[in-house]
PyMOL Python script that loads the backbone (N, CA, C, O; Angstrom):
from pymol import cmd

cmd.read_pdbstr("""\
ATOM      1  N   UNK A   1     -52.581 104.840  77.755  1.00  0.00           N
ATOM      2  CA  UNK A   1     -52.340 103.494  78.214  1.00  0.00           C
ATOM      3  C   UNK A   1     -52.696 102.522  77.088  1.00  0.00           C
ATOM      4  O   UNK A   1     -53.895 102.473  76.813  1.00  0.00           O
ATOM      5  N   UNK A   2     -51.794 101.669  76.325  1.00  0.00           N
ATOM      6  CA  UNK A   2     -51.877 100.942  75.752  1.00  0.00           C
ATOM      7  C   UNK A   2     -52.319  99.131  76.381  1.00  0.00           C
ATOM      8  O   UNK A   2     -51.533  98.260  76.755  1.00  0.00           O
ATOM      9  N   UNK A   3     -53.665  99.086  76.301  1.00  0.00           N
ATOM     10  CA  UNK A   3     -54.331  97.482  76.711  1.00  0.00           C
ATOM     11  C   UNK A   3     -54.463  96.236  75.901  1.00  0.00           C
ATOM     12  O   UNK A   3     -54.850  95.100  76.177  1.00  0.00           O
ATOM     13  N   UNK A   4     -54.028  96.793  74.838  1.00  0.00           N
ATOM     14  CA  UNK A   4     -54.078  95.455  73.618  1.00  0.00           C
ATOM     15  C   UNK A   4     -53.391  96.224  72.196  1.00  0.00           C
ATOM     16  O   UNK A   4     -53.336  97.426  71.934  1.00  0.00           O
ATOM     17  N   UNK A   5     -52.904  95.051  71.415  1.00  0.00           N
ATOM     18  CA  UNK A   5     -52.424  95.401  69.810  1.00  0.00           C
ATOM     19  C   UNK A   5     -52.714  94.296  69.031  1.00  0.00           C
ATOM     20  O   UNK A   5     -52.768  93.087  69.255  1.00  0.00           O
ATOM     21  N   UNK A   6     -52.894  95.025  68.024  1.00  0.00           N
ATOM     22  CA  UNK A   6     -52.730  93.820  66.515  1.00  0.00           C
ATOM     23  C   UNK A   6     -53.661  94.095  66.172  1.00  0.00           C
ATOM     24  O   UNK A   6     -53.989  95.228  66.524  1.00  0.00           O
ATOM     25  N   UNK A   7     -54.429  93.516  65.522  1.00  0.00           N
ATOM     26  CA  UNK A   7     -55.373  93.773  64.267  1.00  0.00           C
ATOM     27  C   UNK A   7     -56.991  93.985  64.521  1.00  0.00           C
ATOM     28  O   UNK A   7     -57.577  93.648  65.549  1.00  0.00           O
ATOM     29  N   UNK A   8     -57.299  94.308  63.929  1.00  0.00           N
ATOM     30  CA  UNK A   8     -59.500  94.553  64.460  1.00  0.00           C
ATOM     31  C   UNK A   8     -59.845  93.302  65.021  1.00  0.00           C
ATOM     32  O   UNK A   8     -59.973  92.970  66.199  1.00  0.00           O
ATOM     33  N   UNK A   9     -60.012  92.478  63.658  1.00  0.00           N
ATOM     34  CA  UNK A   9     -60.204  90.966  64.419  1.00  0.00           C
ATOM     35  C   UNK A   9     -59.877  89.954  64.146  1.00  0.00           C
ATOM     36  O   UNK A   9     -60.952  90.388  63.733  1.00  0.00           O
ATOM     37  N   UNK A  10     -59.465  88.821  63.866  1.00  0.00           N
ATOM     38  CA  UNK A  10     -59.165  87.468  63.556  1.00  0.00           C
ATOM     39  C   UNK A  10     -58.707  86.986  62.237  1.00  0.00           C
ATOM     40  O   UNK A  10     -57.903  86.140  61.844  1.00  0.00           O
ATOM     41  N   UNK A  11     -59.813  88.150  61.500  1.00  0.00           N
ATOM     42  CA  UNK A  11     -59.681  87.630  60.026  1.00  0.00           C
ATOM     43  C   UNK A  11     -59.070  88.418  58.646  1.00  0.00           C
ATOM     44  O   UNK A  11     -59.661  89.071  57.786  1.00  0.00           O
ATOM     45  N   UNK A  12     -57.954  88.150  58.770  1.00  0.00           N
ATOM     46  CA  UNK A  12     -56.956  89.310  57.861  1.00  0.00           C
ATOM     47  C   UNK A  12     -57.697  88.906  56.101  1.00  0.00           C
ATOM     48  O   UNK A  12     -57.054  88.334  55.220  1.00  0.00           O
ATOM     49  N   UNK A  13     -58.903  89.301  55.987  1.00  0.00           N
ATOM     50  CA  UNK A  13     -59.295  89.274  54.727  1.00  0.00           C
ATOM     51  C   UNK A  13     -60.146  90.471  54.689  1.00  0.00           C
ATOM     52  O   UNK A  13     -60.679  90.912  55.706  1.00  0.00           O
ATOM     53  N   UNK A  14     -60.299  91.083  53.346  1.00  0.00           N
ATOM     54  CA  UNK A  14     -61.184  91.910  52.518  1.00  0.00           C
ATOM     55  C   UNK A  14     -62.724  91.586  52.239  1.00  0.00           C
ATOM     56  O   UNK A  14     -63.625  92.223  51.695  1.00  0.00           O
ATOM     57  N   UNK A  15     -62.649  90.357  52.826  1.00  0.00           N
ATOM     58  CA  UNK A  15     -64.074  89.893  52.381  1.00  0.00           C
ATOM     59  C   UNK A  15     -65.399  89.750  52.959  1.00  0.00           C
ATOM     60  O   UNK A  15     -65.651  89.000  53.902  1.00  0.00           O
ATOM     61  N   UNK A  16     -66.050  90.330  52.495  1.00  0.00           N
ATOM     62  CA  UNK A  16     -67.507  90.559  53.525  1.00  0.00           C
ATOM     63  C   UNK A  16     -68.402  89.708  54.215  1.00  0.00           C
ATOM     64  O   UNK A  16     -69.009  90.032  55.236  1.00  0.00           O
ATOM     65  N   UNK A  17     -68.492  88.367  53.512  1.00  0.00           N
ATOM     66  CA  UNK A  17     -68.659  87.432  53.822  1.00  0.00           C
ATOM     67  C   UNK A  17     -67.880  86.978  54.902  1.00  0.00           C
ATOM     68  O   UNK A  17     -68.526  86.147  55.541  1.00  0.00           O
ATOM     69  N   UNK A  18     -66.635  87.198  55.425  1.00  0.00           N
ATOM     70  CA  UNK A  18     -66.337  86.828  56.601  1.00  0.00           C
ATOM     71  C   UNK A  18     -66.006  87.344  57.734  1.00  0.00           C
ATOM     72  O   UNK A  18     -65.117  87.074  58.541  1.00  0.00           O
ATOM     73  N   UNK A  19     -67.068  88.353  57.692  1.00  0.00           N
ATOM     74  CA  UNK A  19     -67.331  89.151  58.602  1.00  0.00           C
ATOM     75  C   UNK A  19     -67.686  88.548  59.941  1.00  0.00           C
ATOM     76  O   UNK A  19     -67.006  88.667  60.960  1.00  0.00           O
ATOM     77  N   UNK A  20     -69.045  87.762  59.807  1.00  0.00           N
ATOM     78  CA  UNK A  20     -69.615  87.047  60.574  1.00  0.00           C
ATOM     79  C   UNK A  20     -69.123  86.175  61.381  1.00  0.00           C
ATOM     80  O   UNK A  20     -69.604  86.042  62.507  1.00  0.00           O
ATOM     81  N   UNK A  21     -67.925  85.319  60.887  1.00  0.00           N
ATOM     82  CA  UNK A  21     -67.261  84.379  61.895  1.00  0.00           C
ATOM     83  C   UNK A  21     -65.513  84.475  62.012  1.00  0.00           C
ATOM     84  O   UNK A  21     -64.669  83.580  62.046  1.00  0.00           O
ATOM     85  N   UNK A  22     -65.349  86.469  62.072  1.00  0.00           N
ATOM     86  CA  UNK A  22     -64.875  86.991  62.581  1.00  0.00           C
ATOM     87  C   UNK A  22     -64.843  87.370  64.230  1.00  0.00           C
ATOM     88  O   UNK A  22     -65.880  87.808  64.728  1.00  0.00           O
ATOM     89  N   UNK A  23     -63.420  87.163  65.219  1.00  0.00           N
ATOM     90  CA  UNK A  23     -63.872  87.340  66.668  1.00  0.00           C
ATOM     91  C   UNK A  23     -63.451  89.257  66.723  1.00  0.00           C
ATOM     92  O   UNK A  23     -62.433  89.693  66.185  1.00  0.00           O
ATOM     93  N   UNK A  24     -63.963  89.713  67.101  1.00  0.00           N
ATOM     94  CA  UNK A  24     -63.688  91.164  67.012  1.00  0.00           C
ATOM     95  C   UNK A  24     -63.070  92.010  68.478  1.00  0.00           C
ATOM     96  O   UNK A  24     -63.542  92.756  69.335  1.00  0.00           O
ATOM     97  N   UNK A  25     -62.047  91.533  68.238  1.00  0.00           N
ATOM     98  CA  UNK A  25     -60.986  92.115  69.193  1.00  0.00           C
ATOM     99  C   UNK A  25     -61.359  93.007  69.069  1.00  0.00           C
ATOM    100  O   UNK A  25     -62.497  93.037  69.536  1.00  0.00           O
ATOM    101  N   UNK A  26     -60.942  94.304  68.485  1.00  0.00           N
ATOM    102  CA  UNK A  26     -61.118  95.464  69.325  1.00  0.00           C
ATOM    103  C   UNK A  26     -62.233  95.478  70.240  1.00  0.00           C
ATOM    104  O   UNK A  26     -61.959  95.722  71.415  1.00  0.00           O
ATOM    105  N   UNK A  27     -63.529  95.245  69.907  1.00  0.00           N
ATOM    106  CA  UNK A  27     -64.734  95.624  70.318  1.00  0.00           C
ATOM    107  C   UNK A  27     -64.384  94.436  72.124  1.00  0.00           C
ATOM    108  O   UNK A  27     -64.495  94.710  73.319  1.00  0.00           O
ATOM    109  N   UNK A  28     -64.015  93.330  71.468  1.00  0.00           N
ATOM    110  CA  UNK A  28     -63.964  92.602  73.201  1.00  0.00           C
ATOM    111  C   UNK A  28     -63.204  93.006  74.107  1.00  0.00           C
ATOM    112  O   UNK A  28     -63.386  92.873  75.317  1.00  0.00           O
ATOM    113  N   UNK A  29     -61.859  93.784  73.300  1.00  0.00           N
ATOM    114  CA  UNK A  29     -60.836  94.798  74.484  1.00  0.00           C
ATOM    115  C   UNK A  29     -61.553  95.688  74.894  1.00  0.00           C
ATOM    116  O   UNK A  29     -61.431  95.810  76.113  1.00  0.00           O
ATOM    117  N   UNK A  30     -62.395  96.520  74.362  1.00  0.00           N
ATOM    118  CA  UNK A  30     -62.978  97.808  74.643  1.00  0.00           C
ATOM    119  C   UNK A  30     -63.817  97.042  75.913  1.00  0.00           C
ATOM    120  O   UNK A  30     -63.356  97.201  77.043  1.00  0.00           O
ATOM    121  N   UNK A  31     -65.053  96.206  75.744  1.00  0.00           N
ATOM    122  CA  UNK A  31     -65.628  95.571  76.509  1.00  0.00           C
ATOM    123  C   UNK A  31     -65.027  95.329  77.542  1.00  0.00           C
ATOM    124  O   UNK A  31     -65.578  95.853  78.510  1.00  0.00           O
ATOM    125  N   UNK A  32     -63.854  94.591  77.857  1.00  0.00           N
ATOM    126  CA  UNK A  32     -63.467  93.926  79.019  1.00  0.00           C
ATOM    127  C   UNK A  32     -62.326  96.127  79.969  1.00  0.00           C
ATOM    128  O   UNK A  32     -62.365  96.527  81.132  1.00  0.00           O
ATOM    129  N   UNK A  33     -61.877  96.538  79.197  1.00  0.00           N
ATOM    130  CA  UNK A  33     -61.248  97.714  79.794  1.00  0.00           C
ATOM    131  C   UNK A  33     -62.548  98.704  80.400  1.00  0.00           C
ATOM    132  O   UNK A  33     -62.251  99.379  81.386  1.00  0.00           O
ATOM    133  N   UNK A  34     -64.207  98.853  79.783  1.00  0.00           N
ATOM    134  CA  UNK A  34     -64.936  99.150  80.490  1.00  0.00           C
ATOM    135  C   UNK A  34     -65.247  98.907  81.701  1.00  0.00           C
ATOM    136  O   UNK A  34     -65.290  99.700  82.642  1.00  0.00           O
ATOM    137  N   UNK A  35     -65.608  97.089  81.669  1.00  0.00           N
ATOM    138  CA  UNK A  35     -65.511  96.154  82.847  1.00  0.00           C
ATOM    139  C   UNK A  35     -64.543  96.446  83.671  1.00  0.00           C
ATOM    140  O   UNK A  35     -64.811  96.325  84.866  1.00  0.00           O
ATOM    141  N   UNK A  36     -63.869  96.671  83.487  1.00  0.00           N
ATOM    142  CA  UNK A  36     -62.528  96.724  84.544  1.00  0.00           C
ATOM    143  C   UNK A  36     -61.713  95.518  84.404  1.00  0.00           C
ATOM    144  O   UNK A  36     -61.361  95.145  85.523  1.00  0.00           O
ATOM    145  N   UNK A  37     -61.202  94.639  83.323  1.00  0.00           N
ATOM    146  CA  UNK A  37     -61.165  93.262  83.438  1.00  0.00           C
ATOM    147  C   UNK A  37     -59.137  93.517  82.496  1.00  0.00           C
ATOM    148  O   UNK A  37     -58.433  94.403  82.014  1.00  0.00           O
ATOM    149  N   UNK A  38     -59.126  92.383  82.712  1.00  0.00           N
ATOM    150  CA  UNK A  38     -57.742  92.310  82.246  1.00  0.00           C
ATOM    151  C   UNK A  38     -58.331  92.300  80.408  1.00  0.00           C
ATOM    152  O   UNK A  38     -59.476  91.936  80.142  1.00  0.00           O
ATOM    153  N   UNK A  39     -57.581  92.644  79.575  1.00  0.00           N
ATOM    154  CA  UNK A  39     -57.936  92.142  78.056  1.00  0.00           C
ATOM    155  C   UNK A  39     -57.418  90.670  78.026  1.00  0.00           C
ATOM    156  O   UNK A  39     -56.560  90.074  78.678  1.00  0.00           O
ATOM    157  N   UNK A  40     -58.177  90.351  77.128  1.00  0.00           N
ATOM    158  CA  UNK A  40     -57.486  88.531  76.704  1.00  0.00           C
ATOM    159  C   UNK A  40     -57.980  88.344  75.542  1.00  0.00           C
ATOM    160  O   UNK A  40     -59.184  88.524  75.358  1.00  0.00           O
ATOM    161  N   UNK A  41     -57.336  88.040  74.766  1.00  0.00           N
ATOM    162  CA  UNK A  41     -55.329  88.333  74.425  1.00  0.00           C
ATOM    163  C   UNK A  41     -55.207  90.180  74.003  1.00  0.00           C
ATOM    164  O   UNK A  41     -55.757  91.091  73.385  1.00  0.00           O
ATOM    165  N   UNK A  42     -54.132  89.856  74.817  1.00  0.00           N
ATOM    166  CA  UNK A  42     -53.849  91.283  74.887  1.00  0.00           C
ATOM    167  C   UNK A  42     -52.443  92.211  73.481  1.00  0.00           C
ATOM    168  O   UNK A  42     -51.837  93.249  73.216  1.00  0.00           O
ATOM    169  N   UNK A  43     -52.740  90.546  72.988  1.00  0.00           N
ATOM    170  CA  UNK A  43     -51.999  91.225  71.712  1.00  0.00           C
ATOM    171  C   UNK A  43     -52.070  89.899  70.348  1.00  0.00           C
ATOM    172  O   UNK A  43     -51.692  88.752  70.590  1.00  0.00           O
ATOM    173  N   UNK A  44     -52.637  90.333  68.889  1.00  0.00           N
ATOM    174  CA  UNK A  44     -53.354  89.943  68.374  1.00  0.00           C
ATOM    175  C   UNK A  44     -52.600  89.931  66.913  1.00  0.00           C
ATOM    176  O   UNK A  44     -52.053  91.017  66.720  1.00  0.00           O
ATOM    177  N   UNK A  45     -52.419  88.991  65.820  1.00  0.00           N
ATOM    178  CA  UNK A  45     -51.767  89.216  64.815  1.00  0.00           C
ATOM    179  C   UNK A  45     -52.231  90.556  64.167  1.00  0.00           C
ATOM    180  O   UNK A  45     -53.411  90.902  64.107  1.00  0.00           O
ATOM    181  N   UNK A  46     -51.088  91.332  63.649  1.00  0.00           N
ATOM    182  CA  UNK A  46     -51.691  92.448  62.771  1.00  0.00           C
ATOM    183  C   UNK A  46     -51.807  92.206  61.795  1.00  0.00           C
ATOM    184  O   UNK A  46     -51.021  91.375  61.340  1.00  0.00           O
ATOM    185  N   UNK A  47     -52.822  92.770  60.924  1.00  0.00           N
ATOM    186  CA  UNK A  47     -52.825  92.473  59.583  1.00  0.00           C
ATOM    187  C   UNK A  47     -53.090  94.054  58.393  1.00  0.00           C
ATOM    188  O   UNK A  47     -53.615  95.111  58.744  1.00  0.00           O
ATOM    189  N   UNK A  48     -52.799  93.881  57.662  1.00  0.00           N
ATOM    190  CA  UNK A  48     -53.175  95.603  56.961  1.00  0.00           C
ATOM    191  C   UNK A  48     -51.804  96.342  56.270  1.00  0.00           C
ATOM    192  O   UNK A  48     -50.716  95.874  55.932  1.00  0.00           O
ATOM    193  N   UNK A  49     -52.230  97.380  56.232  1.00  0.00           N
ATOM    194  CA  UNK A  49     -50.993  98.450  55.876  1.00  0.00           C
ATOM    195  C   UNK A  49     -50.831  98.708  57.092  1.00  0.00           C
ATOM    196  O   UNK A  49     -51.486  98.595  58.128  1.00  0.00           O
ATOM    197  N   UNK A  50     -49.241  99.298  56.601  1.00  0.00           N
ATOM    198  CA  UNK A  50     -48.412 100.245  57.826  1.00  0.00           C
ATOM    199  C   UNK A  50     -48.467 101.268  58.178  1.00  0.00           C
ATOM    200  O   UNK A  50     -48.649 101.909  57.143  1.00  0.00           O
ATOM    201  N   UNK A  51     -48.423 102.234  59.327  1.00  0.00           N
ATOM    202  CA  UNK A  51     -48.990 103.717  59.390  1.00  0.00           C
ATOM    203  C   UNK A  51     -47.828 104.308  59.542  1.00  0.00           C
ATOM    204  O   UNK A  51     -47.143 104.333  60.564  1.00  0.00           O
ATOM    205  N   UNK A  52     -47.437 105.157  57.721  1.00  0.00           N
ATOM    206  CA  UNK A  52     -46.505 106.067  58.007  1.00  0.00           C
ATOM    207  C   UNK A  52     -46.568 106.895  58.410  1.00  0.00           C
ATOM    208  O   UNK A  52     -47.685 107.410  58.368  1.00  0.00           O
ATOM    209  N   UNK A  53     -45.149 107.878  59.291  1.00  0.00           N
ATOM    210  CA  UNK A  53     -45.048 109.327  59.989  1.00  0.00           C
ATOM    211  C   UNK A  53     -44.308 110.090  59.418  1.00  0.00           C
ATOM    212  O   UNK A  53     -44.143 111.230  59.850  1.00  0.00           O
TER     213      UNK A  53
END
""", "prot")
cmd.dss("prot")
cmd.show_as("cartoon", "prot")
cmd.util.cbc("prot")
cmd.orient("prot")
């Protein structure tokens, strides 16, 4: 069952420093699908490489 897409979290950078005031989607989807809760937003810009098959 797919509950959310797009990217880890907010901030499509390499940089460590902006880690911190990064919102971290995955971790709040995981949170709210434990809960039993709808995800919000349930789909999120992607950012990264592509996963070839």
């Amino acid at each position: 069952m797919l509950v959310c897409m797009g990217g880890i979290d907010d901030k499509p950078t390499s940089n460590p420093q902006d880690i911190p005031g990064a919102t971290p989607c995955v971790h709040n989807a995981l949170a709210a699908v434990a809960a039993g809760q709808a995800v919000d937003p349930s789909q999120t810009r992607p950012y990264g490489r592509t996963v070839k098959y």
